[in-house]
N, C-alpha and C positions, 0 to 999 in steps of 0.2 A: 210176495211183497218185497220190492227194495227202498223204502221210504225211511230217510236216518232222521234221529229226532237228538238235538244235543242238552247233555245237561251239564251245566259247567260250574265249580267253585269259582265265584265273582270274588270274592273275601267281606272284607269290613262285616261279617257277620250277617251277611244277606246271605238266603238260602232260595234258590231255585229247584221249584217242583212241577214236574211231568204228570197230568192227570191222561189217561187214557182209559177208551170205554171200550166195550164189545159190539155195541151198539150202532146201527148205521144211520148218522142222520140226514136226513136231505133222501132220503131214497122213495125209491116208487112203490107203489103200492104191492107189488108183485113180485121185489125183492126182498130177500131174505133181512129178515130184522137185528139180525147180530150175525158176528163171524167170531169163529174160535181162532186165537191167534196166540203166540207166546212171545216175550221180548228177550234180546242177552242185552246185556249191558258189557260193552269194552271201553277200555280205556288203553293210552299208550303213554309212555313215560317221557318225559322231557328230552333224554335222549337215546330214543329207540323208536325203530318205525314200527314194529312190533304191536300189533292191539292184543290185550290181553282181557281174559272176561273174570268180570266182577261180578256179573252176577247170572241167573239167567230166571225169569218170574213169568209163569201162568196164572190165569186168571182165578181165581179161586172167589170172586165175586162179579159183580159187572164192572166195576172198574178196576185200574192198578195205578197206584199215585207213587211215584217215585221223588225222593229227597234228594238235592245233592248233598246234605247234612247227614245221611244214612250210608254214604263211601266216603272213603278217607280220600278224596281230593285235593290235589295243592291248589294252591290258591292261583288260578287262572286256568288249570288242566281241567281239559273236559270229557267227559263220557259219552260214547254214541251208542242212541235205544235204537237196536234194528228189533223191527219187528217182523217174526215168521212166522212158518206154516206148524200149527203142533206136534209134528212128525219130523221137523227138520232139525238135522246134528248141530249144536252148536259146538264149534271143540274150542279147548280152552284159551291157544293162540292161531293166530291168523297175522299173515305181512299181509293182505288187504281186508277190507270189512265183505264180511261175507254176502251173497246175494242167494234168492233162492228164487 
């Protein structure tokens, strides 16, 4: 999977949240009903091209709902959810967002 999903501090005290399931919906009868997948979370600092991870979350239910009120965010820096394969290395810096 290389699909980035952004969650960003907007400020004024609005909080943007990431719901993601395991779940496939729209699928055929004959495909598989969920996939196991796991997310990092990076972020990069205002002046650095450097992503660094904040975090890295497996499913430990059918969904994962992610907060931008849950990382310390400046107010307009955002975070990018890559989501992988459960096997795959996230290391803790990367100079580009990883793909697998």
């Amino acid at each position: 999977m290389s699909d980035y999903i952004f969650l960003v501090n907007v400020g004024e005290g609005i909080k943007n949240s990431i719901n993601l399931t395991k779940f496939v919906p729209n699928r055929k009868k004959s495909s598989r009903v969920e996939i196991d997948f796991k997310i990092g979370l990076y972020t990069q600092e205002f002046d650095s091209i450097q992503w660094v991870k904040l975090d890295e979350v497996e499913f430990t239910d059918n969904n994962i709902i992610l907060n931008s009120s849950d990382y310390n965010l400046g107010i307009g820096q955002l975070a990018v959810v890559i989501p992988c394969e459960i096997d795959f290395l996230l290391l803790d810096e990367y100079y580009s967002t990883p793909t697998n």
